[in-house]
C-alpha positions in Angstrom: -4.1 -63.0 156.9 -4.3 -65.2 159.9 -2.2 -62.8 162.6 -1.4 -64.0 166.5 -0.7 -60.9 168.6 0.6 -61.7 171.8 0.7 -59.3 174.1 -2.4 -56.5 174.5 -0.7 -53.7 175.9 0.2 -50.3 173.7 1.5 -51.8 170.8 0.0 -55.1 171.1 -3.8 -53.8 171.1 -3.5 -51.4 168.6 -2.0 -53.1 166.0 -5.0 -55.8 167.4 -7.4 -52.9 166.6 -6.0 -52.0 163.2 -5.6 -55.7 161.9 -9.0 -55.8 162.7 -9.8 -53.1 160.9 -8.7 -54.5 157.8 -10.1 -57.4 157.8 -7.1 -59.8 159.0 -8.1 -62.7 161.3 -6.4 -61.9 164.5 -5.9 -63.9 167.6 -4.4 -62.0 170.6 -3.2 -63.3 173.8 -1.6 -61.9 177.0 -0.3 -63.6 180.3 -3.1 -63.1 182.4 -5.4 -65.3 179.7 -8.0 -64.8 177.7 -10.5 -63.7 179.9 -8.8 -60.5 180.7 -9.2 -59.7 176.8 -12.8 -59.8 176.6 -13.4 -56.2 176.2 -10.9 -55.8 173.5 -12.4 -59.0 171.8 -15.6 -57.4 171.9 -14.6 -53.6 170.6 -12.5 -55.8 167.8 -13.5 -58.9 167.4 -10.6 -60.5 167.6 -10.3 -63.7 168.9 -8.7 -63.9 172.6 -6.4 -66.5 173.0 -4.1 -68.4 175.2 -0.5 -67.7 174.0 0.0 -71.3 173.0 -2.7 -70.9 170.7 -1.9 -67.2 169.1 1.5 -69.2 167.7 -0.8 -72.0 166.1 -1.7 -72.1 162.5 -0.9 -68.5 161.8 0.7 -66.7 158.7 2.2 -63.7 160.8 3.1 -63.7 164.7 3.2 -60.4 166.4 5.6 -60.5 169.6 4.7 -57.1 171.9 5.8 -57.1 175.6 8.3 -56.3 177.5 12.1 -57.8 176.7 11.7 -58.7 180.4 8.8 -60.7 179.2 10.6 -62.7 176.4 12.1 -65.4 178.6 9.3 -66.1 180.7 7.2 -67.2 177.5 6.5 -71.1 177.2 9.6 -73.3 176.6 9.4 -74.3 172.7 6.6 -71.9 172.1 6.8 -71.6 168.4 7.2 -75.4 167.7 3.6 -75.4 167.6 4.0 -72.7 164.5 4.3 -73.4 161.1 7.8 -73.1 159.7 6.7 -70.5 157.4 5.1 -68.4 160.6 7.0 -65.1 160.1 7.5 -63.6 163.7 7.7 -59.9 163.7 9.2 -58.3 167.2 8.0 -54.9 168.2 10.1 -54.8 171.2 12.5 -52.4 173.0 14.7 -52.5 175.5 14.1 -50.1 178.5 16.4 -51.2 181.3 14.6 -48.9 184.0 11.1 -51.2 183.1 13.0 -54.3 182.0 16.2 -54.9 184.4 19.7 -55.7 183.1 20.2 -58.1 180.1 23.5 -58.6 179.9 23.4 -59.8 176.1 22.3 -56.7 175.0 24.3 -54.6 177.0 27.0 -56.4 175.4 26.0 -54.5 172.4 23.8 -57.9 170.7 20.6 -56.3 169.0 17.6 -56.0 170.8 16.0 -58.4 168.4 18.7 -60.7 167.5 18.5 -61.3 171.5 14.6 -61.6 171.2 15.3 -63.7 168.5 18.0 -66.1 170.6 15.1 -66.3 173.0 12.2 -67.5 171.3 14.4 -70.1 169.1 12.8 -68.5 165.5 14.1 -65.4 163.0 12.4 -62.8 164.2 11.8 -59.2 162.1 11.6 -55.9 163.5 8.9 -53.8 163.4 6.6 -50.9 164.7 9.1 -50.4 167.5 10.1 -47.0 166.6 6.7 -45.2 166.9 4.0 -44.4 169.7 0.9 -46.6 169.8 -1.3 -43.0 169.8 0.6 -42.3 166.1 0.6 -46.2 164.7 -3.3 -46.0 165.6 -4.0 -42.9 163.9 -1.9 -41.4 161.6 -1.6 -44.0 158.9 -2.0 -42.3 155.5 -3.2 -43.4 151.6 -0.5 -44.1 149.6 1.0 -40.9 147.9 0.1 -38.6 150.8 2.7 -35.9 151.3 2.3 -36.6 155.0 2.9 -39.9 155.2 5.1 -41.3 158.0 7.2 -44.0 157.6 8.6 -47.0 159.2 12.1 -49.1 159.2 11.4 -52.7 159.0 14.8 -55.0 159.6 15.3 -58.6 159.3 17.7 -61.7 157.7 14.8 -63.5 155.7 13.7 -61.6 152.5 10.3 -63.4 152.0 9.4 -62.5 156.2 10.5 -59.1 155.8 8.3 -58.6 152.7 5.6 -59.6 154.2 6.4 -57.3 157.3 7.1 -54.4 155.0 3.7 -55.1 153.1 1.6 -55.0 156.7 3.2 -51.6 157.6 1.7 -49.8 153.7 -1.7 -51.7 154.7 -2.1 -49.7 157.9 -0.7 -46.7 156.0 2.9 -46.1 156.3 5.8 -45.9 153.9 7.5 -48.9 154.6 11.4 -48.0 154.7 13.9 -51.7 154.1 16.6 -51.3 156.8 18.7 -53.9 156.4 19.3 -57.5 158.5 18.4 -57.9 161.9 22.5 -57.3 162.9 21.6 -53.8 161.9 18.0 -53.2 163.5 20.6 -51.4 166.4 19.9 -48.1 164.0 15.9 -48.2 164.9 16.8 -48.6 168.7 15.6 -46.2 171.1 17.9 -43.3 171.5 19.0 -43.5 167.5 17.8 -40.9 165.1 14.7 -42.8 163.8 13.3 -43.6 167.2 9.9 -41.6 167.9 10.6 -39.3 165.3 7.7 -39.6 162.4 9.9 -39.1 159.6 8.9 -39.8 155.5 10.6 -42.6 153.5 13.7 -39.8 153.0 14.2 -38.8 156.2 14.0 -42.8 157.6 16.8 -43.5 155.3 18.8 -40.6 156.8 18.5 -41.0 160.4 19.4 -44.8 159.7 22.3 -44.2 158.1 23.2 -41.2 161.4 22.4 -43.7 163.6 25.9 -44.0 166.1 26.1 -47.9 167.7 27.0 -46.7 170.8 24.1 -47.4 173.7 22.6 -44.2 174.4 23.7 -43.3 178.1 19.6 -42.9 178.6 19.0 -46.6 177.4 22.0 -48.5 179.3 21.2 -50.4 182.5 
């Protein structure tokens, strides 16, 4: 697949690395340009990319930087994407790193707010495990050890393709429901950080309290 990644950080360069791995064409971009990626490029080879072009003639879109971030993105960004781009968000909120955002301490999903922001569906994805575990602990198909992860968003066809990614890099991919309920794979719920299998995904998802963990509230 043709994959943009913007944003090189945790997140962002690993799934970079393990695209890569796999054989996906990636593109990956940050806001200090692609210049700064030329050591990633090279350990990769992915191509480093402004952002404008990471959105351009892609099949998937990775969004991974800071909800702070969002905003400051070029105006009309994804009108240069295909209408069939599906835009995956792997973002959280952290108000001590990303300030007060009223929307979502209004209780609006993290990602329906990205979402609002960028002007496209978005679905949710990789937000709920550390980079160290999404780069090595994916798993063959089968394995008892397997991790899994919750995948949440409105279009069917974009969240296929989302949950299909997350058993390439070798994870049980766990269906959890339309991006008005990605609040259960927050930080602070159940699901969050925890490396659970496909059962115990389901479980903490359906635990998960909508209340804004006193930890995650500005």
């Amino acid at each position: 697949m043709r994959i943009g990644i913007i944003g090189a950080g945790n997140i962002g360069g690993t799934l970079t690395r393990r695209f890569r791995e796999l054989g996906h064409d990636v593109k990956v971009a940050n806001s200090r340009g692609p210049d700064t990626l030329r050591e990633l490029a090279a350990e990769t080879g992915a191509t480093p990319s402004t952002v404008e072009g990471a959105v351009r003639d892609r099949d998937v879109v990775v969004v991974a930087i800071p909800e702070r971030a969002v905003p400051e993105l070029p105006a009309g960004l994804f009108d240069a994407a295909r209408r069939d781009t599906v835009v995956v968000d792997t973002g959280n909120y952290y108000p001590r790193r990303d300030g007060r955002i009223d929307g979502i301490e209004a209780g609006t999903p993290e990602s329906r707010w990205v979402s609002e922001q960028l002007g496209r569906p978005v679905v949710k994805a990789f937000n709920n495990i550390y980079a160290k575990h999404l780069l090595q602990n994916g798993r063959p198909a089968g394995d008892p050890e397997r991790i899994a992860l919750p995948v949440a968003g409105d279009d069917p066809a974009a969240k296929k393709v989302a949950l299909d990614l997350v058993d390439e890099l070798g994870f049980d991919a766990v269906d959890a429901g339309t991006l008005d309920e990605s609040w259960r794979q927050q930080p602070g719920t159940p699901v969050y950080t925890a490396d659970q299998d496909a059962a115990g995904v389901r479980r903490a998802l359906a635990e998960a309290k909508p209340e804004r963990p006193v930890g995650f509230r500005a």
